[in-house]
C-alpha positions as CSV (number, residue, x, y, z in Angstrom):
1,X,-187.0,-25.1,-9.7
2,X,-183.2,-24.6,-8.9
3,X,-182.3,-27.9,-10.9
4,X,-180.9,-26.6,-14.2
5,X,-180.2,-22.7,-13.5
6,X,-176.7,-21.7,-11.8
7,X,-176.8,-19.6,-9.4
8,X,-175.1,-16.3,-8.8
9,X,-173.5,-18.0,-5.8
10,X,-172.3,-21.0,-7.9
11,X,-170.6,-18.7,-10.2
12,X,-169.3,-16.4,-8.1
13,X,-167.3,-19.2,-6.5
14,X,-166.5,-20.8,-9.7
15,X,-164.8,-17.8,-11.0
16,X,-163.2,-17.5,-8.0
17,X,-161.9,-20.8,-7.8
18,X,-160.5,-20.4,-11.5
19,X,-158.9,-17.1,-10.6
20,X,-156.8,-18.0,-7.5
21,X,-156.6,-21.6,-9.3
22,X,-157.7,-23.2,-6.2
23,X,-159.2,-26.3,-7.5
24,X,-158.7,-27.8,-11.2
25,X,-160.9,-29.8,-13.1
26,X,-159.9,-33.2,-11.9
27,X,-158.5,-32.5,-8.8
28,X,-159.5,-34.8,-5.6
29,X,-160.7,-32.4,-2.9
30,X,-161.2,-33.5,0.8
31,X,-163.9,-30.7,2.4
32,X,-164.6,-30.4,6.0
33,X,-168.0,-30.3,7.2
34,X,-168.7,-30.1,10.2
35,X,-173.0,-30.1,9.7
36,X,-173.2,-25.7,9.9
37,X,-174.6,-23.9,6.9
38,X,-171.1,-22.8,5.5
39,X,-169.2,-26.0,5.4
40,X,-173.2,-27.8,3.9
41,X,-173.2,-25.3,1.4
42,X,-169.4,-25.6,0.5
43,X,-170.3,-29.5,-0.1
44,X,-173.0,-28.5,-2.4
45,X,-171.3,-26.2,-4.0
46,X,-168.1,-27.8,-4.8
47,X,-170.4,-30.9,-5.9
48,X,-171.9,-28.4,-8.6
49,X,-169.2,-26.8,-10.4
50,X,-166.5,-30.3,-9.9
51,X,-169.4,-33.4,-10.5
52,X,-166.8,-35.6,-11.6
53,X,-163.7,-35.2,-9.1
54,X,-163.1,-37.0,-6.2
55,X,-164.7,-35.3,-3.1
56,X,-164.3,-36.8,0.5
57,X,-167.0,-34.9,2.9
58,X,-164.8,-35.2,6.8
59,X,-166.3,-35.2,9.9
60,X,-164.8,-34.4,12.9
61,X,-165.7,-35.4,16.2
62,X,-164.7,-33.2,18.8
63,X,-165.7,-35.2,21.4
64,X,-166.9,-31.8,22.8
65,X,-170.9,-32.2,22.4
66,X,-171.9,-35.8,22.8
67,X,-175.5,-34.9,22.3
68,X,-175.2,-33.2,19.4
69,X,-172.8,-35.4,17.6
70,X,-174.9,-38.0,16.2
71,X,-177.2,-35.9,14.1
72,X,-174.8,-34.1,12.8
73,X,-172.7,-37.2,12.0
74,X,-175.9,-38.1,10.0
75,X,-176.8,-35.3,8.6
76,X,-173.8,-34.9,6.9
77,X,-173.4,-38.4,5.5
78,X,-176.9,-38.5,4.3
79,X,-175.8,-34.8,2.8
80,X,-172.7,-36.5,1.2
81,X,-174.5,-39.8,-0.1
82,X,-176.6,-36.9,-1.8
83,X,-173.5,-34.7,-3.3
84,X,-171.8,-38.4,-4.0
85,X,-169.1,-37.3,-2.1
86,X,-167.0,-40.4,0.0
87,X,-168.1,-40.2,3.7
88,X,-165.6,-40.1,6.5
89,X,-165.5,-39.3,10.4
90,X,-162.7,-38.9,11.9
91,X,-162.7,-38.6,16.3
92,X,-160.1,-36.2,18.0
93,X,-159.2,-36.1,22.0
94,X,-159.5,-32.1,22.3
95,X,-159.2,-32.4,26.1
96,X,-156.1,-34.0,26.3
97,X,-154.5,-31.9,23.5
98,X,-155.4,-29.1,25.7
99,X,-153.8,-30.5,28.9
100,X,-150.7,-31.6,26.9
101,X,-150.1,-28.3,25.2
102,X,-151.3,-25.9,27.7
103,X,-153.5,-24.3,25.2
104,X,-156.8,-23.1,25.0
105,X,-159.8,-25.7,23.8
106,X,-160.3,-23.6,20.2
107,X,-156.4,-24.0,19.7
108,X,-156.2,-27.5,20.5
109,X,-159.4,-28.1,18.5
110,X,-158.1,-26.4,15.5
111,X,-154.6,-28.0,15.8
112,X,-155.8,-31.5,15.9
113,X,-158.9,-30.8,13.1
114,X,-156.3,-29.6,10.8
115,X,-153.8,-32.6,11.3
116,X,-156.7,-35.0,11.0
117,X,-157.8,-33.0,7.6
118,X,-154.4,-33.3,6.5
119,X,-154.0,-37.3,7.3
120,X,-156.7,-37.7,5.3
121,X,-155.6,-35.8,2.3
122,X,-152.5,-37.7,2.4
123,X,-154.6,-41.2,2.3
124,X,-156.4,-40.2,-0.4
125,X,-154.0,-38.2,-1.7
126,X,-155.7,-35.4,-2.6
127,X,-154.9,-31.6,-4.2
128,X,-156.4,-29.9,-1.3
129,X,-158.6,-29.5,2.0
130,X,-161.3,-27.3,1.5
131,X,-162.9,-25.3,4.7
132,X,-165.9,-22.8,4.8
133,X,-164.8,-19.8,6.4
134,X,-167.2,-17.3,5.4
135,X,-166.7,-13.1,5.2
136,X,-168.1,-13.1,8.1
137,X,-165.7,-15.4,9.9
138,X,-162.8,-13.5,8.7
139,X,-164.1,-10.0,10.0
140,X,-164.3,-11.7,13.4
141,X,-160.7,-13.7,13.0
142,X,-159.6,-10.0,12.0
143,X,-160.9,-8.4,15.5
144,X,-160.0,-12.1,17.6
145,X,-156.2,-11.1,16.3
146,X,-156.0,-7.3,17.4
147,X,-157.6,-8.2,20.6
148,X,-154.6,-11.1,21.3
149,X,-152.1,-8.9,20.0
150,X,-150.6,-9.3,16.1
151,X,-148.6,-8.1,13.1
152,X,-149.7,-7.2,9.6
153,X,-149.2,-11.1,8.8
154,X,-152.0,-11.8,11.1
155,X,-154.4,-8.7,11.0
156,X,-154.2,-9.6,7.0
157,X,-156.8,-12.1,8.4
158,X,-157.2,-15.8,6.7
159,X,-155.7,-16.6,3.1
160,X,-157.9,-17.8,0.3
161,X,-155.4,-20.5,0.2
162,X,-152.6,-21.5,3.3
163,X,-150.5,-24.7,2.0
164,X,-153.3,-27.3,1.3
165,X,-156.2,-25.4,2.8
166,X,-159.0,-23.5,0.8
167,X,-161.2,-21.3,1.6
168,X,-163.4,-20.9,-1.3
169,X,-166.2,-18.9,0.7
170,X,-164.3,-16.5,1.9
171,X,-166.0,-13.5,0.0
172,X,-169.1,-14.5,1.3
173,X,-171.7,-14.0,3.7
174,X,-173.0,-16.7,5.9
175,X,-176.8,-14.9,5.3
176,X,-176.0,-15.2,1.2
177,X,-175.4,-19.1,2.2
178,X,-178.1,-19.6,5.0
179,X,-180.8,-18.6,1.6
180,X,-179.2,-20.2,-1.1
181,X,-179.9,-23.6,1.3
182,X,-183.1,-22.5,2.3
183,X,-184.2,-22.3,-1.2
184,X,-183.4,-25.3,-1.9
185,X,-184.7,-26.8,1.1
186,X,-181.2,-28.3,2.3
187,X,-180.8,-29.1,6.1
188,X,-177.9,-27.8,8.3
189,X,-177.3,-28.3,12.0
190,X,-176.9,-25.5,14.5
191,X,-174.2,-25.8,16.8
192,X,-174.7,-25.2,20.7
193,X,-171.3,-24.2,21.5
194,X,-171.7,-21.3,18.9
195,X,-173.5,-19.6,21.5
196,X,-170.9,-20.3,24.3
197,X,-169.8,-17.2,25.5
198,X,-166.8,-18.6,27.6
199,X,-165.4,-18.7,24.0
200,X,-163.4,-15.4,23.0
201,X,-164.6,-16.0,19.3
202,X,-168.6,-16.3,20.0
203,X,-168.0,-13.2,22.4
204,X,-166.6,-11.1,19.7
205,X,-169.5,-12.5,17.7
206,X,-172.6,-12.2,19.8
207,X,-171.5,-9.1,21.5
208,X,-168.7,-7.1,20.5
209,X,-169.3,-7.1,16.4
210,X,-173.1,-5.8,16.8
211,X,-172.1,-2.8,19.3
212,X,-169.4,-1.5,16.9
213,X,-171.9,-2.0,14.0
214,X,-174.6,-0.5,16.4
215,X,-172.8,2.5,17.8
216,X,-169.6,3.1,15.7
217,X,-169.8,1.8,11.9
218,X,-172.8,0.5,10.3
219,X,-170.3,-1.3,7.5
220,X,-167.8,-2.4,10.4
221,X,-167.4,-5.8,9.0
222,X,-166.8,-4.6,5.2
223,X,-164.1,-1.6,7.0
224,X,-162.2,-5.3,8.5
225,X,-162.2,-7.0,5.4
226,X,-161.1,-4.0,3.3
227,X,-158.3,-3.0,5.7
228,X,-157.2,-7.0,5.7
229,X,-156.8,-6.8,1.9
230,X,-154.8,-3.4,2.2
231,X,-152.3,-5.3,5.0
232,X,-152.2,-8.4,2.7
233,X,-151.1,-6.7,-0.3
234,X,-148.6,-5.3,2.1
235,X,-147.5,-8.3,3.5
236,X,-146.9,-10.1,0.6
237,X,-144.2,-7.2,-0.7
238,X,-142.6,-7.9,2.8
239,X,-142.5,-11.3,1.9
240,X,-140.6,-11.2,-1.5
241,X,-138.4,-9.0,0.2
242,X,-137.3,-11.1,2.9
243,X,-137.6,-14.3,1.1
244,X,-134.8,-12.2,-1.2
245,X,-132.5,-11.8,1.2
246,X,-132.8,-15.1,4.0
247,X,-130.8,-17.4,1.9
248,X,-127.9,-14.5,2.1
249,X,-128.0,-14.4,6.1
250,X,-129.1,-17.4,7.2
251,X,-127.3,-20.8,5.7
252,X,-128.1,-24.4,7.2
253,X,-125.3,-27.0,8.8
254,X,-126.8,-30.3,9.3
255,X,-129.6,-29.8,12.0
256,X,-128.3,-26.1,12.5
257,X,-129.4,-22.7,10.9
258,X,-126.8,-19.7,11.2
259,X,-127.8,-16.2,11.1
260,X,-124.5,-14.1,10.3
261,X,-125.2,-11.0,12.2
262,X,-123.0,-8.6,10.3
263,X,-125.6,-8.6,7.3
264,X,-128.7,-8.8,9.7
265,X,-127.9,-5.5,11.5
266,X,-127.6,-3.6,8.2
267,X,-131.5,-4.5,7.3
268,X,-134.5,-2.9,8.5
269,X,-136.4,-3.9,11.7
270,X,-139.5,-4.7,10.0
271,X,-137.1,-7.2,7.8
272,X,-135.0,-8.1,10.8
273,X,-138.5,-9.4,12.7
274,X,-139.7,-11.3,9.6
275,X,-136.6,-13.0,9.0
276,X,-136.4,-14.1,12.9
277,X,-140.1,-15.4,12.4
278,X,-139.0,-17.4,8.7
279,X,-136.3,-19.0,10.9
280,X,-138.3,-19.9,13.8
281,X,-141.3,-21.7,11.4
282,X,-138.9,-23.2,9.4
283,X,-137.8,-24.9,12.4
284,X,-141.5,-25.5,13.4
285,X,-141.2,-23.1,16.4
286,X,-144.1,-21.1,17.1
287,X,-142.7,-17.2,17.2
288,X,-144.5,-14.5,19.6
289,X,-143.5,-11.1,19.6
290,X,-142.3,-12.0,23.0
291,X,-139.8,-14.9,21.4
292,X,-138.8,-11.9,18.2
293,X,-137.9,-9.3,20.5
294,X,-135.9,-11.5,23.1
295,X,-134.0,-12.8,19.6
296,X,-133.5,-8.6,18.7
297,X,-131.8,-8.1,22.1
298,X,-129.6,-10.9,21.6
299,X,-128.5,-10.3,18.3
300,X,-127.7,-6.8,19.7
301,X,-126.2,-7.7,22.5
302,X,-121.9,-7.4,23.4
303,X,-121.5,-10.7,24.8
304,X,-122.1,-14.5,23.7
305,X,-125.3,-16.5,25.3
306,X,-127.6,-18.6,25.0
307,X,-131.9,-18.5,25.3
308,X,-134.8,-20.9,25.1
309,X,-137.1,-20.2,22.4
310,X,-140.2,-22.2,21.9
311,X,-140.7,-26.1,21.5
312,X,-137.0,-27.1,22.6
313,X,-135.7,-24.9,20.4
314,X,-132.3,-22.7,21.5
315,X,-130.6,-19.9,20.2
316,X,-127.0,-19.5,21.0
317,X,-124.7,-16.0,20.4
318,X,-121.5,-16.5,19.4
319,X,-119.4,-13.7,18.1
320,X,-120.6,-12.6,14.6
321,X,-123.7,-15.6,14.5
322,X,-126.6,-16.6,16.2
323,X,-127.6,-20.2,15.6
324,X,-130.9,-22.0,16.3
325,X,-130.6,-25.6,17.3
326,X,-132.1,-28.4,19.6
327,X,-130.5,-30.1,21.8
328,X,-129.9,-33.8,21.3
329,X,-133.4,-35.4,22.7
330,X,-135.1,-32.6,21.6
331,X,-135.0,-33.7,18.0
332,X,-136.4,-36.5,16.3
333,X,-135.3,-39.9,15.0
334,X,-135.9,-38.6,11.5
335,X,-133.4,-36.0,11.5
336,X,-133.7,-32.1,12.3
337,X,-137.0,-29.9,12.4
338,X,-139.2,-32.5,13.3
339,X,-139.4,-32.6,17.5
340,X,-140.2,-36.4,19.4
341,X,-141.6,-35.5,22.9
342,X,-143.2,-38.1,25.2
343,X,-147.4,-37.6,25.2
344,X,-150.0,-38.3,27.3
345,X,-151.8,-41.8,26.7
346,X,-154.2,-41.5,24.7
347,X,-157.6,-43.2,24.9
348,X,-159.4,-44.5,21.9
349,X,-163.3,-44.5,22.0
350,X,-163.7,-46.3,18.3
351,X,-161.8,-46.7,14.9
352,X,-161.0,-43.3,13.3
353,X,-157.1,-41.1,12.9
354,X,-155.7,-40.5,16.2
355,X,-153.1,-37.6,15.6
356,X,-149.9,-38.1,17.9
357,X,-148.2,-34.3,17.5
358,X,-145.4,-34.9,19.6
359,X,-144.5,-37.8,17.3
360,X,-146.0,-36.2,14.0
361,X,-147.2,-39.1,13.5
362,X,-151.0,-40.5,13.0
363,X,-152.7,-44.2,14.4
364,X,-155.2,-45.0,11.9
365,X,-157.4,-48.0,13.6
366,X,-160.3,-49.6,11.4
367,X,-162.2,-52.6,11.3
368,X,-161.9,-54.8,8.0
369,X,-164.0,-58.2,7.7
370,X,-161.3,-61.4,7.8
371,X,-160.8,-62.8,4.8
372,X,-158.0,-65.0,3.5
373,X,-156.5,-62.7,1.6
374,X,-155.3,-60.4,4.5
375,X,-151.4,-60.2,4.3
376,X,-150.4,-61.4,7.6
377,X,-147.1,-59.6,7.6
378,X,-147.9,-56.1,5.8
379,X,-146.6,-52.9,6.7
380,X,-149.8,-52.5,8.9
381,X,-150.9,-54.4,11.7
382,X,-153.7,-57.0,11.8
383,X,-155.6,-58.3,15.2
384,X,-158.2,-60.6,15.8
385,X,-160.8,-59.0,17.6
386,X,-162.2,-61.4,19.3
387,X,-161.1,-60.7,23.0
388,X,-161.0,-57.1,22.5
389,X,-163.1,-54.0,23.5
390,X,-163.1,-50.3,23.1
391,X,-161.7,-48.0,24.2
392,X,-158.3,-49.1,23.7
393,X,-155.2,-47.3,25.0
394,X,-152.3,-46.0,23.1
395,X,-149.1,-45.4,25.5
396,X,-145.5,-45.5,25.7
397,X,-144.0,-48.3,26.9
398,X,-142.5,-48.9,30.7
399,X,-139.4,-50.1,31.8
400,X,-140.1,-54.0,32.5
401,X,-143.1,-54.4,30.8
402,X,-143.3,-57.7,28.7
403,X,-144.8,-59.2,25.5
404,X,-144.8,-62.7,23.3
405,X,-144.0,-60.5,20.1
406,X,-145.6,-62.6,16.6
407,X,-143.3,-65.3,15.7
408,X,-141.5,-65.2,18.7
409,X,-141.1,-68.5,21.1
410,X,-142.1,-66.4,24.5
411,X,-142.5,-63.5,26.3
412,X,-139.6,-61.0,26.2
413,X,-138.8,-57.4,27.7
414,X,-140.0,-54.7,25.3
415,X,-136.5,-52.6,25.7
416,X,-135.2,-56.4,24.6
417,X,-137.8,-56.7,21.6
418,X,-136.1,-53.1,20.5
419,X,-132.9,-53.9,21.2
420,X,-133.4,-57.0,18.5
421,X,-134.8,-54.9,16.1
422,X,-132.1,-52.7,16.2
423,X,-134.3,-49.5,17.2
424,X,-131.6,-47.2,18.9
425,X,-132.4,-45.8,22.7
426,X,-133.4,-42.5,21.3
427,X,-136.2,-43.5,18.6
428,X,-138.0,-46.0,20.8
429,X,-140.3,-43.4,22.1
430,X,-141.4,-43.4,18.7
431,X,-143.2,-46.9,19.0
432,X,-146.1,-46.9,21.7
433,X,-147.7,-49.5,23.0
434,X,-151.7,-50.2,21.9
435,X,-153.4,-51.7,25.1
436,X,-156.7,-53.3,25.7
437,X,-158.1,-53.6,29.5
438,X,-154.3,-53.9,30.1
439,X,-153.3,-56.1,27.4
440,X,-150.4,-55.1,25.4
441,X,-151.8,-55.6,21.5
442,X,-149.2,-54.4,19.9
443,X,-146.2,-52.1,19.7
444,X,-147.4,-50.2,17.0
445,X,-145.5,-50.0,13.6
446,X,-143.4,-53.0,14.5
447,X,-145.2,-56.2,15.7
448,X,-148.4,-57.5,17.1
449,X,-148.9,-59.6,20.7
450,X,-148.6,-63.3,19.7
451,X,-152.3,-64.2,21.3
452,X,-153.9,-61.3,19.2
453,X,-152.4,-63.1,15.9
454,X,-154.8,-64.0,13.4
455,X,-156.4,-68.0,13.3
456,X,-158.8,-69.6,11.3
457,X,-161.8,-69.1,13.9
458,X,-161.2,-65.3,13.7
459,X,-164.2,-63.5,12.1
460,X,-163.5,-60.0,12.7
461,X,-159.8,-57.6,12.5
462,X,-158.8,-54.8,13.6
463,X,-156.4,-53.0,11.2
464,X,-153.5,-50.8,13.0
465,X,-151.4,-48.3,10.6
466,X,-149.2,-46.3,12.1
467,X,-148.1,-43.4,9.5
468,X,-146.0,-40.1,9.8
469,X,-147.5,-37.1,8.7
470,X,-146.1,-36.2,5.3
């Protein structure tokens, strides 16, 4: 019966879509579904009112709930074959982002999800990455900031659009989408962890949310949302105001930004704070209000030093100036902002994006029939599969290790393979090593192990790219 009529729902997004110009016409979207109501319905929806763009429905697998991931995996490509939306899954190692970044297991989830979205959009170059926060997710992001501690930037909740993200569900409510599926008789996974409590999130959402709604304020979760927009609007006027007056304080010198501190202490703190947060981002720092005050007592302070900020970053007094750089080693071979740190090995259960952070770069690993046509020198890098099995291992390389790089006419040191390519001692963390039970396969981005090479028995290949983030 719901064939030919649009609903409310569909135009309500639509229209919102048209007014933030989210989306245009043609515009290839990937969307992230992870199998919930929201993100199903987003798919749907999106298929609706954009039938003939380019849609990619995303995956992500946690590696979090093995006994759940399957049917969700399935449920959403038979969901996508439906919407004729492109099918991808994409696997991230959560537990080792943890470990590596000391973070929690929601932060390193998010981090990596985001970075694997974003590889994606970059492959298929798409406009944008579409996720399906709902209203009520953003009333419980609102409470989740105030209880870690935030400014009006972060109490203004999510945006309707951050960079490359959307959010084109945010108005809603996740009951208005549960029905709109049920109508139509759509399927949609429910997610265990949902119900974890050792989360902060679920807490917030199972416990704290119904007692203020309960016992305080029957509209609690329309009081967040409304006092969100009110901060937004706010923040935004901050933000034209201190994007007016950075470039007049704070001027760049190769890999360096200078803050002159005889303008600075003129402004406002509220200005003074934002600008100190502008300067850590642009130098993909993470500030806390820990990191921003620590930077207000140095710019006030008599004498010249120097503090750690975070990520490697340093900020150094000197008379009238602060600047903000990174010591050598603490940058990357690309130049300033980006930072190359040594990672964990990473283990690699199947083909799929394997985000490397520290290196901002991504290992894409998938497995292509042989055919004749395969370049045998491309950019990427082509194995025979033959003699090897998952998982594989991605690594950096150890002093003394060898391999018979292609084309070569024997084994060799890997610091001597670099030193022939001309890779200088500081960038050759940035080529790991891709291991199978032990066997080096290939340094990745430059050249594949000689007994890997392709022949004319091989049947099967394994296709290696190794890409920087954009």
């Amino acid at each position: 019966q719901h064939a030919h009529t649009v609903s409310s729902l569909q135009k309500r997004i639509h229209q919102l879509i048209t007014t933030f110009s989210l989306l245009q016409e043609n515009d290839s979207v990937i969307i992230g579904v992870s199998g919930g109501a929201d993100s199903i319905c987003l798919l749907h929806i999106l298929s609706l009112i954009f039938p003939a763009s380019k849609r990619v429905a995303v995956y992500v697998d946690h590696g979090l709930r093995p006994q759940e991931t399957d049917a969700e995996k399935a449920l959403v490509q038979e969901q996508a074959e439906i919407c004729s939306a492109h099918f991808e899954t994409v696997a991230i190692d959560v537990q080792n982002e943890k470990k590596l970044k000391n973070c929690s297991l929601e932060e390193a989830g998010r981090n990596l999800r985001y970075q694997a979205l974003e590889g994606l959009r970059a492959r298929f170059q798409a406009t944008a990455i579409a996720v399906g926060h709902t209203a009520d997710d953003q009333a419980e992001e609102i409470l989740l900031r105030l209880i870690r501690g935030s400014g009006s930037r972060g109490l203004s909740g999510m945006k309707l659009q951050h960079g490359k993200i959307i959010r084109p569900l945010l108005h809603e409510k996740k009951d208005t989408l549960v029905s709109w599926l049920q109508e139509r008789n759509i399927p949609c996974c429910l997610d265990s962890s949902n119900d974890d409590r050792k989360f902060l999130r679920n807490k917030i959402r199972l416990d704290l949310l119904p007692k203020l709604e309960q016992d305080y304020n029957q509209s609690m979760r329309q009081t967040l949302l409304q006092t969100a927009e009110i901060l937004d609007e706010e923040d935004r006027f901050l933000s034209v105001l201190t994007n007016e007056c950075f470039p007049k304080l704070v001027h760049k010198e190769k890999d360096k930004l200078l803050l002159e501190l005889s303008g600075f202490e003129r402004e406002s703190l509220t200005i003074k704070r934002r600008i100190l947060e502008k300067i850590c981002w642009d130098l993909q720092s993470r500030p806390s209000f820990k990191i921003i005050n620590s930077l207000l007592k140095l710019a006030s302070s008599r004498q010249a030093k120097e503090i750690h900020l975070a990520d490697g970053l340093r900020a150094v007094k000197q008379q009238k100036t602060i600047f903000f750089h990174r010591p050598s080693g603490k940058k990357s071979y690309r130049g300033p902002g980006v930072i190359s740190k040594a990672f964990s090995p990473i283990t690699i259960p199947c083909p799929g994006i394997y985000q490397v952070a520290e290196l901002n770069h991504r290992l894409e690993i998938s497995e292509v029939p042989f055919s004749p046509d395969l370049p045998l020198h491309s950019k990427h890098q082509l194995v025979d599969m033959k003699n090897i099995s998952f998982p594989l291992l991605l690594r950096h390389h150890k002093s003394g290790e060898r391999f018979h790089p292609l084309g070569a006419p024997g084994k060799k040191k890997i610091s001597r393979f670099f030193s022939d390519q001309k890779i200088p001692l500081s960038a050759r963390d940035r080529f790991p090593l891709l291991l199978s039970e032990n066997n080096i396969l290939a340094v990745v981005g430059l050249r594949i192990e000689q007994q890997f090479r392709l022949t004319e028995t091989t049947k099967h290949v394994l296709l290696v790219k190794w890409e920087e983030n954009e």
